[in-house]
C-alpha positions in Angstrom: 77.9 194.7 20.8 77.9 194.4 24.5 79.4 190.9 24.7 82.0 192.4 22.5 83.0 195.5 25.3 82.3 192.6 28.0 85.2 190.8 26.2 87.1 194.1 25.9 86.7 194.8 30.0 87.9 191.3 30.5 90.7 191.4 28.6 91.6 194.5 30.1 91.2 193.4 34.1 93.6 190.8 33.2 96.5 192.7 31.6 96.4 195.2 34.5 97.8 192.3 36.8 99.3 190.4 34.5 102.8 189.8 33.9 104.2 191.6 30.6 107.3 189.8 30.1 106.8 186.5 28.8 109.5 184.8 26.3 109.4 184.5 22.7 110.1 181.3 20.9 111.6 183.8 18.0 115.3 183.4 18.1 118.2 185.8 18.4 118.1 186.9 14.2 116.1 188.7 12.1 113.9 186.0 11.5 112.6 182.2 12.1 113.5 181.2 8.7 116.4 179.0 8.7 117.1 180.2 5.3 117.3 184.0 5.7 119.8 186.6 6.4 120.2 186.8 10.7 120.5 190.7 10.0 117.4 192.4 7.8 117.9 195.7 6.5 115.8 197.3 4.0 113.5 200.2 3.3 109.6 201.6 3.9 108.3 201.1 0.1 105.0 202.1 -1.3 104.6 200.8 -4.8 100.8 202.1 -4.8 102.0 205.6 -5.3 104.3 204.6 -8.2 103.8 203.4 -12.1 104.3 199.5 -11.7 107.0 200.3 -15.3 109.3 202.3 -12.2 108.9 199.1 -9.7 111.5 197.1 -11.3 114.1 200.0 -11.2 113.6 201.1 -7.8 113.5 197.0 -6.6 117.4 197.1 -8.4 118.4 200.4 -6.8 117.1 198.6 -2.9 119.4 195.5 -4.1 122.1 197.9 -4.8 122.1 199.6 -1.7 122.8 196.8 0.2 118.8 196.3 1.3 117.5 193.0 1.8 113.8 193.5 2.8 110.5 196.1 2.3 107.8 196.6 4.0 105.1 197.5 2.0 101.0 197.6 2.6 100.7 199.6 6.0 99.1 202.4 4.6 97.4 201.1 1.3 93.6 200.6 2.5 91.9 202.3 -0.2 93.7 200.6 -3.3 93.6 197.3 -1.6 89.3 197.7 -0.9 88.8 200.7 -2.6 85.0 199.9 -2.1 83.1 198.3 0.5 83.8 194.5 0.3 85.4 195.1 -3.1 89.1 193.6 -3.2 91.9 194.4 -5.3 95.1 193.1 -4.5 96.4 192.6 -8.0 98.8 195.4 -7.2 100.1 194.0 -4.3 100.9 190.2 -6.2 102.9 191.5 -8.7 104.5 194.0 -6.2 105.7 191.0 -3.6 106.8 189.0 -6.8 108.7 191.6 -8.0 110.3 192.3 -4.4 111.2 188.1 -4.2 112.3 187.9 -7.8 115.1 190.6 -6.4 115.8 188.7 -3.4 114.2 190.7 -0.7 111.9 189.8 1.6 109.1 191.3 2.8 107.4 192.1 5.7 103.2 193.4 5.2 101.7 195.7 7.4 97.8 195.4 8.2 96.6 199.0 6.8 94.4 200.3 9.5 95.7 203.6 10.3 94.7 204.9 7.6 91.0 203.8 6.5 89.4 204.3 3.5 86.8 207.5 2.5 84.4 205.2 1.5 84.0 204.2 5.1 84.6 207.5 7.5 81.7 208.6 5.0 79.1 206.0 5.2 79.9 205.0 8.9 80.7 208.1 11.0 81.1 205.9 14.3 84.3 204.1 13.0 85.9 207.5 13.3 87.9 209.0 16.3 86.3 211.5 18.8 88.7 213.7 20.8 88.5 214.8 24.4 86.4 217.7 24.1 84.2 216.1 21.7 85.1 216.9 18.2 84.6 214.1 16.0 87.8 213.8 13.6 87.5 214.2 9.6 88.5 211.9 6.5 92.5 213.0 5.3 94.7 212.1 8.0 95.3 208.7 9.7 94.9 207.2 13.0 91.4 209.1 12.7 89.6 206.1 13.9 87.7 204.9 16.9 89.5 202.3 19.0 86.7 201.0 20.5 84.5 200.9 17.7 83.7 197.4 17.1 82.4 198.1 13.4 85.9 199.7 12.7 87.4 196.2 14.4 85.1 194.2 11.9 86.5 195.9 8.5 90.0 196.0 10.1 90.1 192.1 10.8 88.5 191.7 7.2 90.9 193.3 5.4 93.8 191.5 7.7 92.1 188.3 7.1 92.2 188.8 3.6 95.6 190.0 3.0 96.7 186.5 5.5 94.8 184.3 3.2 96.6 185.5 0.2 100.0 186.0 1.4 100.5 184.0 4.6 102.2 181.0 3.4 104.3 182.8 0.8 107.6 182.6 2.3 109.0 185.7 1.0 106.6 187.4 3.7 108.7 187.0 6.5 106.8 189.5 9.2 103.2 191.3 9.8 103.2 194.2 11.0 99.7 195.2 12.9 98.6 198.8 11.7 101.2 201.4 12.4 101.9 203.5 15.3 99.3 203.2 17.8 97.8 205.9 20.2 95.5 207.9 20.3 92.7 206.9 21.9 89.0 208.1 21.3 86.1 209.8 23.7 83.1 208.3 21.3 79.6 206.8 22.7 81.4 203.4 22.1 84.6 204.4 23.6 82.6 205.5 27.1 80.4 202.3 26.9 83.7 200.4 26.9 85.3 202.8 29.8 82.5 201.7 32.3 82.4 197.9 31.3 86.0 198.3 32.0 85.7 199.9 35.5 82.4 197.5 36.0 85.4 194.6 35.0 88.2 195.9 36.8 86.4 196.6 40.2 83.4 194.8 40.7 81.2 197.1 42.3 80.9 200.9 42.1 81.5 201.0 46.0 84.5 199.2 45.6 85.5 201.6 42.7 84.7 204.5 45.3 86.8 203.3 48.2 89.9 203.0 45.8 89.6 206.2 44.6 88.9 208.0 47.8 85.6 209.7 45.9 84.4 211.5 49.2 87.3 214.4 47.9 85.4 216.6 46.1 82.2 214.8 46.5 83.3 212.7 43.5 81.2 209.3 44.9 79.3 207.3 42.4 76.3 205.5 42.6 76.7 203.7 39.4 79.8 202.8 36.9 77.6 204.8 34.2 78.1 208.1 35.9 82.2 207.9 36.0 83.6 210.2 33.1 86.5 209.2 30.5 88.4 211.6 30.8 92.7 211.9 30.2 93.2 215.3 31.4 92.0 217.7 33.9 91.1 218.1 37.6 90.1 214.6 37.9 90.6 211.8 40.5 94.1 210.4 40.3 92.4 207.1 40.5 90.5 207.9 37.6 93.5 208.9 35.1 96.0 206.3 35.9 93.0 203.8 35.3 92.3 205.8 32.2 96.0 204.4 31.3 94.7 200.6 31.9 92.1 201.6 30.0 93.7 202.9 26.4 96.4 200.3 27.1 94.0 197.7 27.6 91.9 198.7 24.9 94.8 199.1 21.9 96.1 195.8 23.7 93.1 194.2 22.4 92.6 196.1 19.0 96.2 194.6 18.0 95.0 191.4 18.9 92.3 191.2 17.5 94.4 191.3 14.6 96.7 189.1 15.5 93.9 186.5 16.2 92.4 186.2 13.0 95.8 186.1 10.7 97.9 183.7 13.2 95.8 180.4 11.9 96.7 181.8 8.4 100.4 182.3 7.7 103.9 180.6 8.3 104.2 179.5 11.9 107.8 180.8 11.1 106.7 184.8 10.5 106.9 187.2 13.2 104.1 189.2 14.2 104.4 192.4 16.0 103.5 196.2 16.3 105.6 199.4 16.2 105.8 201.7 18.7 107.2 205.0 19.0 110.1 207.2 20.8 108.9 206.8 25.0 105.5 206.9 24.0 102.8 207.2 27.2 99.5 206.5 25.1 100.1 203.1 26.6 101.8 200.4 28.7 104.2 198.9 25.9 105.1 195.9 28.3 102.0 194.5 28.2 101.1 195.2 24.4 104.2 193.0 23.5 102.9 190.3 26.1 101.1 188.4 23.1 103.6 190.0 20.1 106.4 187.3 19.0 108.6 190.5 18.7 108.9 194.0 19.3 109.4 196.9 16.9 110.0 200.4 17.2 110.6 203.7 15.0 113.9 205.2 15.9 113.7 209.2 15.3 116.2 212.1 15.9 114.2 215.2 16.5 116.1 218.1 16.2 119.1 216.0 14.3 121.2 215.9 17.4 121.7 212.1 19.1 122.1 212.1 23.0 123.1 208.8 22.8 122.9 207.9 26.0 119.3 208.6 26.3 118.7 207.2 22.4 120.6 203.8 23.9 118.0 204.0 27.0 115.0 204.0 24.3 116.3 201.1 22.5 117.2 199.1 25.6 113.4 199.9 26.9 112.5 198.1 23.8 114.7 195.0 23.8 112.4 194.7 27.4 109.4 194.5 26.3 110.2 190.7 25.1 113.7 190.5 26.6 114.4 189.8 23.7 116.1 191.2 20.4 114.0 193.7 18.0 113.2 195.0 14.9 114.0 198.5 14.3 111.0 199.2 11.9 111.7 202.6 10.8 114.9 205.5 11.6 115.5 208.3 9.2 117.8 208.8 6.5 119.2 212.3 7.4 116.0 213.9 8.6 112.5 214.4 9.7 109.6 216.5 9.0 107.7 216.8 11.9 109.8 219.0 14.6 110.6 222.7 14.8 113.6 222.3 13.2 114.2 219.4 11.1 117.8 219.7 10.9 119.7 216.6 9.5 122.0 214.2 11.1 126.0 215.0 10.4 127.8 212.7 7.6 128.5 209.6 9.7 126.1 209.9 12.3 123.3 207.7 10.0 125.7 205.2 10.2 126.5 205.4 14.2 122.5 205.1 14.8 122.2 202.0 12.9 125.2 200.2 14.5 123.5 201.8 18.3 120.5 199.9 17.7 122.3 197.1 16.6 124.6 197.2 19.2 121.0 197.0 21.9 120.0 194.4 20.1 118.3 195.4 16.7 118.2 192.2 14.6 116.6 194.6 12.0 117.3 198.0 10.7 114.3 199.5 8.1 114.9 202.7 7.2 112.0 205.2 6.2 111.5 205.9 3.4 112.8 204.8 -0.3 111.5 207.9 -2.0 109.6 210.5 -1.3 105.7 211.0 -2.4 104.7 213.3 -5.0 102.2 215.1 -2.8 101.1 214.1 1.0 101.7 215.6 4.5 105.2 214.0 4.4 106.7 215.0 1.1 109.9 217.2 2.8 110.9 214.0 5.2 114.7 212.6 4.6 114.2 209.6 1.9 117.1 207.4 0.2 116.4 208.7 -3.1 114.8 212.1 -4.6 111.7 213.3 -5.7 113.5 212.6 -8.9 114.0 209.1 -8.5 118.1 209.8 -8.0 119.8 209.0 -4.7 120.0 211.6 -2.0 123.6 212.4 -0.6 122.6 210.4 2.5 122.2 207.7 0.0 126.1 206.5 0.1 126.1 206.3 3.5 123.2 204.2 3.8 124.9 202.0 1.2 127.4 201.8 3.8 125.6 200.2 6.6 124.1 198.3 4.5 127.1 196.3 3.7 128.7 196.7 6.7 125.3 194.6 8.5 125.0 192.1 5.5 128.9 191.4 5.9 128.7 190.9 9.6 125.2 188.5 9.9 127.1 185.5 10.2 129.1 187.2 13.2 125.8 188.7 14.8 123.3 185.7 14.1 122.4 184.1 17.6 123.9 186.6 19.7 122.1 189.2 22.2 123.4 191.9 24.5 124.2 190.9 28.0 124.1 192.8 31.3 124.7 192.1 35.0 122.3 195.7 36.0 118.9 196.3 35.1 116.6 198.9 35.6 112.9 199.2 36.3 110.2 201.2 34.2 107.0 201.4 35.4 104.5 202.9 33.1 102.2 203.5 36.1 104.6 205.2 37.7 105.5 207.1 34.5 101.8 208.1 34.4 101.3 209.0 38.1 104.4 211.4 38.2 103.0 213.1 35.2 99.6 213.7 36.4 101.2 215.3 39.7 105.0 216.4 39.1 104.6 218.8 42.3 107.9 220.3 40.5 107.2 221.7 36.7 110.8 219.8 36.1 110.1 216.5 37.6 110.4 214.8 34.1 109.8 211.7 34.9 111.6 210.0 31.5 114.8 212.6 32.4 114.6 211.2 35.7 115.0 207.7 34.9 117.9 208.9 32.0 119.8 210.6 34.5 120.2 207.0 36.6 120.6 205.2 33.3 123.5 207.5 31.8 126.3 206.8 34.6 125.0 203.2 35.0 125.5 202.8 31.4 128.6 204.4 30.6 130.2 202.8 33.2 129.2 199.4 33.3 128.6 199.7 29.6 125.3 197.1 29.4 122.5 197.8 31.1 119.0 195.8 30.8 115.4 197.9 30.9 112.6 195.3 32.1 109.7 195.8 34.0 108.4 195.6 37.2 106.7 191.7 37.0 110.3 191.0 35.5 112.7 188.0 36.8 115.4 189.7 38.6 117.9 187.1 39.2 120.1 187.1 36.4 121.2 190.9 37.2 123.8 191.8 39.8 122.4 195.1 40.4 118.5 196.0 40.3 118.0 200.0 39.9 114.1 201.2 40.3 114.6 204.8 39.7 111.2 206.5 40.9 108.8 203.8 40.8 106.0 205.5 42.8 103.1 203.0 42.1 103.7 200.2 43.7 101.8 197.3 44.1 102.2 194.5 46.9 103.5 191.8 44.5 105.9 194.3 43.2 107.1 194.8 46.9 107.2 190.9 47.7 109.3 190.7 44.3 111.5 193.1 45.1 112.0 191.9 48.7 112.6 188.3 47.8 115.5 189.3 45.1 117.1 191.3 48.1 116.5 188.8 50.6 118.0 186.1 48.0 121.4 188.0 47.3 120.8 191.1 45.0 120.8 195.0 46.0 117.5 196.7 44.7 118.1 200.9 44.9 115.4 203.2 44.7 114.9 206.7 43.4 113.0 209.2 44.9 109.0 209.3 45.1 109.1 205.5 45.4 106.7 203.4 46.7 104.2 206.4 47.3 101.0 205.4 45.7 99.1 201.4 45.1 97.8 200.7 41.8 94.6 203.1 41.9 97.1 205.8 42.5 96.0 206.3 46.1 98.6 207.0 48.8 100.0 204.2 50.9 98.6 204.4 54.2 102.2 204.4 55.2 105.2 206.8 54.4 107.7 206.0 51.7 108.4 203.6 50.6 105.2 202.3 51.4 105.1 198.2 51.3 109.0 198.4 51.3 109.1 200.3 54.6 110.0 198.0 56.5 112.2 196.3 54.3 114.3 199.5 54.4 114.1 199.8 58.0 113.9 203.2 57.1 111.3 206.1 55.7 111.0 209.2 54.1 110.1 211.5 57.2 108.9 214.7 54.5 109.4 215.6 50.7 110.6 219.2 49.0 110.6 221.0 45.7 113.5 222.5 45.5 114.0 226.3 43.4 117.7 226.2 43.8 119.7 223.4 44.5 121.4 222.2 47.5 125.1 220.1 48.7 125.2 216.6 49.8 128.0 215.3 51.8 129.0 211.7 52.3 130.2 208.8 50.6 128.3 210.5 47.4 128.5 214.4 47.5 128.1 217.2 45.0 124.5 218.7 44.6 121.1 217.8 44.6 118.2 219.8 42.3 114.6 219.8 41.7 113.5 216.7 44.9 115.1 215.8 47.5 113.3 213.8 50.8 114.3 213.5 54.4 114.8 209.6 54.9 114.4 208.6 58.8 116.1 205.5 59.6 114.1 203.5 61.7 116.1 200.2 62.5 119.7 200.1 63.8 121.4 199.0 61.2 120.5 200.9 58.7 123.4 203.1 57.3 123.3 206.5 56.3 125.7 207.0 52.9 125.4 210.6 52.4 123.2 213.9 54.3 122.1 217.1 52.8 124.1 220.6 53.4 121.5 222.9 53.5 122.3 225.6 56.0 118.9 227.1 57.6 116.8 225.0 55.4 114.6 221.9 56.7 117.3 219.4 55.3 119.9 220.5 56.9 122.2 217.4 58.4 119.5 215.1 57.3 120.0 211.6 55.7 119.5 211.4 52.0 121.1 208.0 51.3 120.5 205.4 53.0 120.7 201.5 52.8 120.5 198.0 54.9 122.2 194.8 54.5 119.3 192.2 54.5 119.1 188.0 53.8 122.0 187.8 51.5 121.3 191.4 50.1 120.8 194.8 49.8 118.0 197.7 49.5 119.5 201.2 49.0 117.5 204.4 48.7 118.6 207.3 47.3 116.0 210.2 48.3 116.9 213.2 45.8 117.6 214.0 42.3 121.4 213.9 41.8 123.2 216.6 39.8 125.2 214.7 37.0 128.3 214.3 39.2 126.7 213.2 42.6 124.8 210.5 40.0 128.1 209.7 38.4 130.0 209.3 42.0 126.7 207.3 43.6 126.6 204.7 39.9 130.9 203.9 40.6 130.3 203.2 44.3 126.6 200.7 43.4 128.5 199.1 40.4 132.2 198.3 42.2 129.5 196.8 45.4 127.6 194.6 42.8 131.5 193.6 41.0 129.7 195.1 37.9 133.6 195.8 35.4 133.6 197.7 32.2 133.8 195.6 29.4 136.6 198.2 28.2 138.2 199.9 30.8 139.2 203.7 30.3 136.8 204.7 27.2 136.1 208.1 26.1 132.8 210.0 27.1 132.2 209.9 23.2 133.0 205.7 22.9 130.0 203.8 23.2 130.7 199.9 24.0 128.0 197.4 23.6 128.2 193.3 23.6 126.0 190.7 22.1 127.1 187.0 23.0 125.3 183.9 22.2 126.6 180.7 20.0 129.8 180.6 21.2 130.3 184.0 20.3 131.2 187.5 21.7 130.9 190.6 19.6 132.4 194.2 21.0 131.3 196.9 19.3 132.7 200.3 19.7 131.1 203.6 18.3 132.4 206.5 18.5 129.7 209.8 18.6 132.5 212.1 18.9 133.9 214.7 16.5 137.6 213.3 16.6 139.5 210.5 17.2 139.6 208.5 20.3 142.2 205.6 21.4 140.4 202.4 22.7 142.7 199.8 25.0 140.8 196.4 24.0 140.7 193.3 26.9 142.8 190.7 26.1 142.4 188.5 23.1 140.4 190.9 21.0 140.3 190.3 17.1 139.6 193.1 14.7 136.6 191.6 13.2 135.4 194.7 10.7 134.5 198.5 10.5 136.7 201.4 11.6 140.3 200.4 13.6 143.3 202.6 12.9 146.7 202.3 15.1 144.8 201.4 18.7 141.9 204.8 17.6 138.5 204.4 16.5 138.1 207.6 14.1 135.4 210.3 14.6 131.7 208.7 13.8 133.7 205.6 13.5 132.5 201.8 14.0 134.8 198.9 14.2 134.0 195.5 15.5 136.0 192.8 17.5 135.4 189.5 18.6 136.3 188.4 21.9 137.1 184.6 23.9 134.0 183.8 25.4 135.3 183.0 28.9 137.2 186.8 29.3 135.1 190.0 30.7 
């Protein structure tokens, strides 16, 4: 058991430093099979819950509707072992037959979130302890112990098995590794692991005590045994950004440990990956996908109505995690079940989502579920068809897309989106702002929306990547907020600047090192000089205040008194703040150095101020729209590759908006009436590769 943490702590140490961007040898199409559709879209089916005399009629119905691909298996533990070493996948043959006899392939997913009753009963520590020490019961899911390496055992068994049956069947063209990852667990085995981690990650406890600054609060250790787990609280900083590294780390390896044991099994050609979830923090997603051939993720709506923007941002984030295209695993079919009010998404607006995550680069669109359970904590979630086994009204639409993707493969097959800016998320950062907002309304996902939404708009492709990414290829580098920031990540950052590009950062940045300590210097710590510049103080505002410059408007919620320090530094824009501290003060501020450029912004920019700062960074970096004069409701996104360029144009709105396409567009499909794209409307164009 202990060589097994050791391994764990390992593992861990490395991914903290490690690089979380590394390529995929999976191409630009829904799958590695030569042979299969470039675009997969299909449907979350569980035949387990059904009479096998129904599978043949709902297979027909999927075929119908345009779907080409199920997933099927991800929560089926107890009828695939519904006793201890006792296997029966029967079911599941005749289930995968019947999916391939109607064309569709499948991908499997490894049932681990949901373990069986047979074992939470006779093995207690495979299940999931929370914070405060309540151990969790049977009747749920994700109710397990991430650390527990008994759980790990039956959860590679059962993987294992399913790869030895099904791996070289070539209608299985995906794995998908349990289902949602996050929570993590406080169990005896989860705190052994914590310290072997720290003992891993550190060396000694001294060394563990000088990072963290223990003499605060008489916090100093003798011995890694004595350091809580703990997520929450009064803690250490130190201590809950590391108990990030930690869960990440730790679900890092669980999905691995996976991964290991069914790679030697199946088709070099299938994909395997893990899906995540709408900006979820249980983890640093960059670094789970180091080791994934793709990434996945569930698109949601809560509360039924799309920002877009901000939805486009998520997807974006997810195309980064491999820079490369994704599957989008699961989305809704009208509705959800889970938020206060589960209001569905308007006629049309199914449709717009599907072609948004497209448009980002979904390969894949899965939508969940085909029909609803009988009973089960999920029955009133949207679903294509009825309790009854009849399609839903949302059913049509779906029908719609469906055809719409199938039709246009050939077009999309080998391309990708493009973009000349990126942006920077940093999970650490993320996590560190969190812990200690010092403002109640220093979101620090809003924050880095509000820098992506006029970046976006305007230059209409933006890249997420993150903070060990290659910068080169992008024009414009935008770290909005990155407050942890390590001395690679400064020497990074530095070199691109130096070597032609123009880095801007947000406020808060470069304020804390990796063990969330304070750099011994001011903002932005290892980029201080860099700037030739620093921030001199830091406010929370109550009510905002003007800025005046080459950006002005208003400034809410942070702003920071930047101090230029060397003579060329340039001051874009100062606060108005009449009596106040900031008064006159510089906000913006930015240096010509090497070939390059370092801007920093040092406050939180009403919507226009952000607008007016993006059109100023994007005509410095010669960043055009792809289509010049949209509509605020028009979203434009491009995916190029094979010789190819593919415009699509979506419009959110509620009427119609006129679009004035670049020169040698072709109607190439969807929605195009007299020069307007109609309300919810889609339409498609192709464009000569050598015009933008």
């Amino acid at each position: 058991m202990n060589r097994i943490w050791a391994a764990m702590a390992l593992t861990a140490a490395a991914l903290v430093a490690a690089p979380a961007t590394a390529q995929s040898p999976f191409p630009s199409r829904a799958t590695a099979f030569a042979d299969r559709p470039a675009i997969a879209v299909g449907v979350a089916w569980y035949p387990e819950q059904w009479p096998e005399t129904r599978w043949d009629t709902d297979l027909k119905m999927m075929r119908d509707t345009g779907f080409n691909t199920v997933r099927i298996g991800e929560f089926a533990w107890s009828r695939m072992e519904p006793r201890e070493g006792e296997f029966d996948f029967g079911w599941m043959d005749r289930a995968i037959a019947a999916a391939r006899r109607h064309g569709l392939m499948v991908v499997i997913g490894t049932p681990t979130a949901a373990p069986p009753a047979w074992m939470t009963q006779k093995y207690p520590d495979t299940l999931r302890v929370d914070e405060n020490g309540t151990r969790a019961g049977h009747g749920g899911r994700r109710h397990f112990s991430f650390a527990s390496p008994r759980y790990r055992a039956f959860a590679r068994r059962v993987a294992t098995e399913m790869a030895r049956r099904y791996g070289h069947d070539t209608s299985v063209v995906g794995w998908q590794i349990d289902n949602e990852v996050g929570p993590p667990s406080w169990d005896p085995q989860s705190i052994t692991a914590w310290h072997a981690f720290l003992k891993a990650r550190y060396g000694t406890v001294e060394e563990l005590n000088r990072r963290w600054t223990t003499q605060y609060w008489s916090q100093s250790y003798n011995d890694f045994a004595q350091v809580p787990l703990r997520a929450t609280g009064q803690h250490n900083p130190g201590l809950l950004l590391d108990f990030r590294h930690f869960t990440t780390a730790t679900w890092v390896d669980y999905v691995q440990s996976q991964a290991r044991a069914i790679r030697p099994l199946i088709d070099a050609r299938a994909f395997v990956t893990t899906n995540t979830m709408y900006w979820n923090a249980g983890f640093d997603h960059f670094a789970m996908h180091r080791d994934l051939d793709i990434a996945s993720w569930d698109n949601y709506i809560q509360g039924g109505r799309p920002d877009w923007v901000a939805n486009g941002a998520n997807h974006d984030l997810v195309r980064g995690y491999k820079q490369r295209n994704f599957w989008l695993m699961e989305t809704q079919p009208g509705r959800v079940d889970w938020a206060p009010v589960n209001r569905a998404l308007d006629p049309g607006q199914v449709r717009e989502m599907a072609w948004q995550a497209v448009g980002h680069g979904a390969d894949a669109v899965l939508y969940w579920q085909w029909r609803p359970a009988a009973n089960g904590q999920e029955t009133y979630h949207g679903a294509v068809l009825g309790q009854d086994g009849k399609p839903n009204p949302i059913q049509p639409e779906i029908a719609q897309v469906s055809a719409e993707l199938v039709k246009a493969a050939p077009l999309l097959a080998d391309t990708a989106p493009t973009a000349d800016v990126a942006m920077v998320f940093s999970y650490d950062s993320r996590w560190a702002i969190d812990m200690q907002r010092h403002h109640r309304d220093f979101d620090p996902i809003k924050a880095f929306t509000d820098f992506y939404r006029p970046l976006r708009v305007q230059s209409q492709g933006v890249g997420i990547v993150s903070s060990s990414a290659d910068l080169t290829p992008y024009r414009l580098v935008v770290a909005p907020n990155m407050m942890v920031m390590t001395r690679a990540e400064a020497t990074a950052l530095e070199a691109y600047v130096r070597g032609g590009g123009h880095v801007v950062l947000g406020p808060r940045s470069g304020m804390r090192d990796d063990a969330n300590a304070l750099w011994p210097m001011p903002q932005p710590g290892p980029l201080t000089d860099l700037l030739g510049a620093r921030v001199a103080q830091y406010y929370a505002l109550d009510a905002p205040v003007g800025i005046t410059g080459s950006v002005s408007g208003k400034v809410s919620i942070w702003a920071e008194e930047l101090e230029p320090l060397a003579p060329d530094v340039r001051v874009l824009a100062r606060f108005d703040d009449k009596g106040g501290w900031l008064d006159n003060k510089p906000a913006i501020v930015t240096r010509h150095v090497g070939k390059g450029r370092i801007t920093y912004v040092g406050a939180w920019l009403e919507p226009g101020a952000m607008a007016a700062l993006a059109t100023g960074l994007l005509a410095d970096a010669k960043v055009a729209p792809i289509v010049a004069d949209t509509h605020p409701d028009v979203e434009i996104a491009e995916r190029r590759g094979a010789g190819k360029r593919v415009l699509i144009a979506i419009n959110h709105g509620t009427s119609a908006h006129p679009l004035r396409l670049p020169a040698g567009a072709r109607a190439a499909g969807g929605d195009w009436d007299d020069g307007q794209v109609p309300a919810h409307g889609v339409a498609l164009f192709t464009l000569p590769e050598a015009a933008k």
